[in-house]
C-alpha positions as a Markdown table, in Angstrom:
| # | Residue | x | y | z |
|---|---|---|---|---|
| 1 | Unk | 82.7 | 107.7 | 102.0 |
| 2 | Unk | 83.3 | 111.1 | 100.4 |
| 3 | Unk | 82.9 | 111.9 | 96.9 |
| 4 | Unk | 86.6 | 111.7 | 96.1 |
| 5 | Unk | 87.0 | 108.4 | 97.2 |
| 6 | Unk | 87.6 | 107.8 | 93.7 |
| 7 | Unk | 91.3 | 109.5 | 93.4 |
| 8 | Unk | 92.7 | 106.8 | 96.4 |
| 9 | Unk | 93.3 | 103.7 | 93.6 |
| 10 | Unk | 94.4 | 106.4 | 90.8 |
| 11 | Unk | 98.3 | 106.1 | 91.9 |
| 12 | Unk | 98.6 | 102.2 | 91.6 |
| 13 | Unk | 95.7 | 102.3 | 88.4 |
| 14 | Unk | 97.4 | 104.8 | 86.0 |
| 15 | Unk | 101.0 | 103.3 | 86.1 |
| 16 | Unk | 99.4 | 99.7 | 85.1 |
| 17 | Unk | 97.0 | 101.1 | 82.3 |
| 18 | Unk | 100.0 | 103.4 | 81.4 |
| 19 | Unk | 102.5 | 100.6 | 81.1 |
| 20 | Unk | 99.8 | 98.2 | 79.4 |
| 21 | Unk | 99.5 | 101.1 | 76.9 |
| 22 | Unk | 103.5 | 101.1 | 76.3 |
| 23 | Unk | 103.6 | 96.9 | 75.9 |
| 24 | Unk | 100.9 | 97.3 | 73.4 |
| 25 | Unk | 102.5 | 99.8 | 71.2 |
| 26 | Unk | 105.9 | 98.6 | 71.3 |
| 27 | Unk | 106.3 | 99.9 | 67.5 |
| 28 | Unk | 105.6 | 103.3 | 68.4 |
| 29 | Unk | 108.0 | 104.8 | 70.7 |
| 30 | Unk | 106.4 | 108.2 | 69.9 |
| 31 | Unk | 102.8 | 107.0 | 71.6 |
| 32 | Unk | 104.8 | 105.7 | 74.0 |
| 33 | Unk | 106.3 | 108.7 | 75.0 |
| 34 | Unk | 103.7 | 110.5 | 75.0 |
| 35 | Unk | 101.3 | 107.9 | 77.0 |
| 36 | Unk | 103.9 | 108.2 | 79.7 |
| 37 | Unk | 104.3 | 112.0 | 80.0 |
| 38 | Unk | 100.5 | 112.2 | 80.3 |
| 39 | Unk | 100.3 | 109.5 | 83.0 |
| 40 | Unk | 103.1 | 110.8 | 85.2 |
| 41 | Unk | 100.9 | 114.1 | 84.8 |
| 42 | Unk | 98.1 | 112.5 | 85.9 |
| 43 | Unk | 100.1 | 111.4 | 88.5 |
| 44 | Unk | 101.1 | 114.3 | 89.7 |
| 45 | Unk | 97.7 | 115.6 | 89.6 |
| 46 | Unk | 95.9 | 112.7 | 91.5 |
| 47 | Unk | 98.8 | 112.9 | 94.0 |
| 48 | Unk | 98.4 | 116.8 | 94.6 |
| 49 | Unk | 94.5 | 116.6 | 94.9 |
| 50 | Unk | 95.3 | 113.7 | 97.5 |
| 51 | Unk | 97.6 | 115.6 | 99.5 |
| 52 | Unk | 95.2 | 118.8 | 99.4 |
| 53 | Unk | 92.2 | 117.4 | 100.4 |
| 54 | Unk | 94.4 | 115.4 | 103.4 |
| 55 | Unk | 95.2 | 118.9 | 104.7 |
| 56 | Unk | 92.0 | 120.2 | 104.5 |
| 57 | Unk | 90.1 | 117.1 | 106.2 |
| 58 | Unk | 92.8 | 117.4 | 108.9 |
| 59 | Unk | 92.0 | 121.5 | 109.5 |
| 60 | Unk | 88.9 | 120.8 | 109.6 |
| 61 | Unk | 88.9 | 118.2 | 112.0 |
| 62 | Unk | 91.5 | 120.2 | 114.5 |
| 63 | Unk | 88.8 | 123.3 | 114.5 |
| 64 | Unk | 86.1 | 120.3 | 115.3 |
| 65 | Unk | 88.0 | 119.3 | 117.9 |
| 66 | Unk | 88.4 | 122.8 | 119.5 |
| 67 | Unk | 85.4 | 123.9 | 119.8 |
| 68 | Unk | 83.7 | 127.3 | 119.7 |
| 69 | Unk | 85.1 | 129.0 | 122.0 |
| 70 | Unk | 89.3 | 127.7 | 121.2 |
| 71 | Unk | 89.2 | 125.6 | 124.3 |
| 72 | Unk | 90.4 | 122.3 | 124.6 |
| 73 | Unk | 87.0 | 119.4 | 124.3 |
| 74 | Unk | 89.3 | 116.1 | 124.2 |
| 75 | Unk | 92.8 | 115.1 | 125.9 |
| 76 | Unk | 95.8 | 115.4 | 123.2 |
| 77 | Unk | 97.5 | 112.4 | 122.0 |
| 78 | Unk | 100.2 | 112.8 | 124.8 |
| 79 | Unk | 97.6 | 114.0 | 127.5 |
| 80 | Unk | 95.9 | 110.8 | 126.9 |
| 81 | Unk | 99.0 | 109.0 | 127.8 |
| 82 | Unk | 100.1 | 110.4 | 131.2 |
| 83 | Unk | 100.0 | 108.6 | 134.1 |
| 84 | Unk | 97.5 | 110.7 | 135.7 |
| 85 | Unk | 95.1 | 109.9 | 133.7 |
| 86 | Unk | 95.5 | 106.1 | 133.3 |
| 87 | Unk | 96.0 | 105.3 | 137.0 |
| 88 | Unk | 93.7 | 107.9 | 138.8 |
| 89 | Unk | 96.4 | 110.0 | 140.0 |
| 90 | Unk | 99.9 | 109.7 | 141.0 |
| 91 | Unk | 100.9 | 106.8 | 143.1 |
């Protein structure tokens, strides 16, 4: 668990509290409008910071992968499935 694990339930959290908000103040169109222009802000927000530490997570664990020195340390996904390496050599 890293210490964002917090922004993974904002995407399905802040559209319910959002439209909980808007059923609540059905006499006020204005608070309405403006409860939804900041949650589809938020929105974009928590979905940004989502993507962006994705990417990063991924970078970091292709230069794991390589090594030091650039070489190669594991078989690729498509490495992995050749037939010389699940049979023991060609047949």
């Amino acid at each position: 668990m890293t210490e964002y694990t917090w922004l993974v339930p904002l995407p399905v959290v802040l559209p319910l509290v959002a439209a909980g908000l808007t059923l609540a103040l059905f006499r006020l169109p204005r608070a309405q409008r403006i409860i939804s222009v900041v949650a589809l802000s938020l929105m974009v927000c928590a979905g940004t910071a989502l993507l962006v530490l994705d990417i990063l997570r991924s970078l970091g664990a292709e230069i794991d992968r390589h090594g030091e020195q650039g070489g190669r340390t594991d078989p690729g996904p498509l490495e992995a499935l050749e037939p010389d390496s699940i049979g023991g050599g060609r047949r």
